[in-house]
N, C-alpha and C positions, 0 to 999 in steps of 0.2 A: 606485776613482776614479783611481788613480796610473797602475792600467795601464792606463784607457784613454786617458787624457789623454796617454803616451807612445806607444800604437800609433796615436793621430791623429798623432802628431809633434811634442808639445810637449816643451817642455823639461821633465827629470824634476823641478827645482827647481819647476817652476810647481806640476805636477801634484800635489807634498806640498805645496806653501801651500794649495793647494786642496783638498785630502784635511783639511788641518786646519782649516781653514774648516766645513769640511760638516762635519765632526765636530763642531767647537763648537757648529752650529746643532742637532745632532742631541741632544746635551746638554741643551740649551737647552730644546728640545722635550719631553723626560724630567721636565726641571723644571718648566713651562709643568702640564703634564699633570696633577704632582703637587699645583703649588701654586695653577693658577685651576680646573682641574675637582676637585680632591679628590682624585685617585686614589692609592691607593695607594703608594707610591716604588717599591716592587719589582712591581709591577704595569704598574707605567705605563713601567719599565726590558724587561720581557719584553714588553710593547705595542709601544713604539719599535722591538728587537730585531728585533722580527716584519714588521715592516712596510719595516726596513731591508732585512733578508735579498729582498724580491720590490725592492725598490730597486738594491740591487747586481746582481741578474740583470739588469732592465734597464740598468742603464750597462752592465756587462761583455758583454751580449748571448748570455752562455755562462756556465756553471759555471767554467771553466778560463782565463784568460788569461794565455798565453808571453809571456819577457819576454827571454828568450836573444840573439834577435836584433835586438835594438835598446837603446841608448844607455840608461844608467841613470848612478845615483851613483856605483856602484861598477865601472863602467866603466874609470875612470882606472887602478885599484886592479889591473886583471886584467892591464895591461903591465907592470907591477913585481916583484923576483924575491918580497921578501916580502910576497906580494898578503898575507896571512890577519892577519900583523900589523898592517899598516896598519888589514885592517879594523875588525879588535880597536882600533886607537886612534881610528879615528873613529865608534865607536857607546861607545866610553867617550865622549869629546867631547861627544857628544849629551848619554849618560845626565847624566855631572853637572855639563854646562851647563843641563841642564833643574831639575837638583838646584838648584843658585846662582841661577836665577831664581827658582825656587818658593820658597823660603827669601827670599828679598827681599821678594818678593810677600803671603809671610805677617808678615813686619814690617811693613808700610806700613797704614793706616787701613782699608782694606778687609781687609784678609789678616787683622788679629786682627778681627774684626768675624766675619769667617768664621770663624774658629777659635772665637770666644765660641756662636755661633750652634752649632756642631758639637756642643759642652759643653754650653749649657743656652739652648736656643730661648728659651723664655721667660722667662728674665732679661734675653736679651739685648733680648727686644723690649719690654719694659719702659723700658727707654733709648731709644726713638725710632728704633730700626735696622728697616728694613722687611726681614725675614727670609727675606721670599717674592724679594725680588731676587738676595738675595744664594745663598741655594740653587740659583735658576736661573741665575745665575755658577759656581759651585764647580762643579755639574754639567757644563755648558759646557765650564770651563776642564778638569776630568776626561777628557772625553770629547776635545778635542783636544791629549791626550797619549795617547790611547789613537789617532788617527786618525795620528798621526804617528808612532808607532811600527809602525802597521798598513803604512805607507807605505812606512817603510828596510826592514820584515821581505822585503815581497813583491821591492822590488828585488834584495836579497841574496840572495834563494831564486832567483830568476829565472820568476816567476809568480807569478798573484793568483788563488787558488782563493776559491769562495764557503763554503767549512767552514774558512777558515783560523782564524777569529776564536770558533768552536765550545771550550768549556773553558778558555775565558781568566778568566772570573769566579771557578770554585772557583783554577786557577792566580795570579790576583792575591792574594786572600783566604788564599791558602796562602803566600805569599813575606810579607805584610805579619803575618801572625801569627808566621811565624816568626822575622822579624826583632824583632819586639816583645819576641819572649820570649828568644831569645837576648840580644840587645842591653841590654832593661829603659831605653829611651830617657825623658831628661826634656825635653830642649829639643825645637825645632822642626828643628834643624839634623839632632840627632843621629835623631828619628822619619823624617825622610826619605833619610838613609842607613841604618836599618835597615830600610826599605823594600829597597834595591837590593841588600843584605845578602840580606835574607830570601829575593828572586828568584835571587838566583844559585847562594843551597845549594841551591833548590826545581830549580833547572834541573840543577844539576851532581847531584842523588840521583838525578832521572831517568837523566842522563847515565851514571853506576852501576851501578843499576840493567838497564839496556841490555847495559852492557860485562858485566855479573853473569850474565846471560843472560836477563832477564827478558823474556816477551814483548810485543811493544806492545801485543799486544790487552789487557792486564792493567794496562797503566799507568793506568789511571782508577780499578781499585781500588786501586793502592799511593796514588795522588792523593790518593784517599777517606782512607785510611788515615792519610797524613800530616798532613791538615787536621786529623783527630777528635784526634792526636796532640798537636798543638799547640796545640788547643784547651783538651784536656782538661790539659794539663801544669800550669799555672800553678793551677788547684783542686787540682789531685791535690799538690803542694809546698806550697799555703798549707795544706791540709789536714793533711798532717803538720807543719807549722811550727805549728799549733794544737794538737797532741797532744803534742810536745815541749813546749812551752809550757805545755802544761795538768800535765805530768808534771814541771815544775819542770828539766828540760834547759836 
């Protein structure tokens, strides 16, 4: 949506309020899916998915859209001697300004309502909380951080392909375990920096990885590899902490 709204000649600020827009709608619709037809959550996620993918061909008109020659955010960024650190400070900026609103957001009457809802649906809707809203919020609000991250990447890169967004789900799912398990978070504060925690070891092994020699056609089994990793980690540790335990250790 970003890059076509900039190869019409809009301004790139518009084109990400509008990327995060369609994305919150796109959310919504995920939710909508799940919670007035019944469908499945992860059914009704690979439905939307699907339907999105012939949606982005039609806006983008192509697989491919360049973004080289025309005006983005990080435009300003390329006249300056330290273009790469600026950039580095302003996708920090983003990340945990997006962190300090999320965190406000789950303090406030709706935010723990969500959070209750996450924990136990049915207690919570015991209390009079209509759970079916608030999941298609939570999804919504998900879905435009994932549209607004989709937004700065394509600018930075200097195009918007239609497979950019291919392997982002096991990569979320792998930074958010890993940060869980490295971290061992109790608060709200501290679960959504081991969230950005967990994504930046998950992007710097890759980065490793690479420099190690490793080829890219293989990085979706090392991907694989790292999810089952840190999965299985926290069984495989209580599991011995139950043996020592049972052995008087």
């Amino acid at each position: 949506v970003v890059a076509r709204m900039i190869v019409l000649g809009c301004h790139p600020l518009v084109g990400v309020l509008l990327a995060v827009l369609l994305g919150f709608a796109a959310g919504c619709a995920t939710g909508l899916l799940n919670t007035r037809l019944k469908i499945n959550s992860l059914l009704a996620g690979i439905l939307i998915m699907t339907i999105l993918y012939s949606v982005n061909l039609r806006v983008m008109g192509r697989s491919n859209t360049p973004l080289l020659n025309y005006a983005t955010l990080f435009t300003p960024f390329e006249q300056t001697e330290m273009r790469w650190s600026w950039v580095v400070l302003f996708f920090g900026l983003i990340v945990f300004g997006s962190k300090f609103v999320t965190d406000l957001f789950l303090h406030t009457q709706m935010g723990l309502a969500m959070r209750a809802t996450g924990d136990n649906e049915q207690m919570i809707r015991t209390l009079g909380v209509n759970t079916d809203h608030i999941t298609v919020l939570g999804l919504g609000i998900s879905n435009a951080f994932v549209a607004l991250s989709g937004a700065l990447v394509a600018q930075h890169q200097g195009f918007a392909d239609i497979g950019m967004g291919i392997g982002m789900i096991v990569a979320g799912l792998a930074a958010i375990i890993i940060g869980e398990t490295l971290l061992r978070a109790k608060t709200v504060m501290m679960n959504t920096f081991a969230a950005i925690v967990g994504s930046f070891i998950y992007r710097l092994t890759i980065t490793i990885g690479l420099w190690l020699g490793l080829a890219p056609t293989d990085l979706k089994m090392a991907t694989g590899a790292m999810v089952i990793i840190a999965l299985g980690f926290p069984a495989l540790k209580k599991g011995k902490e139950e043996k020592l335990h049972l052995r008087g250790i």
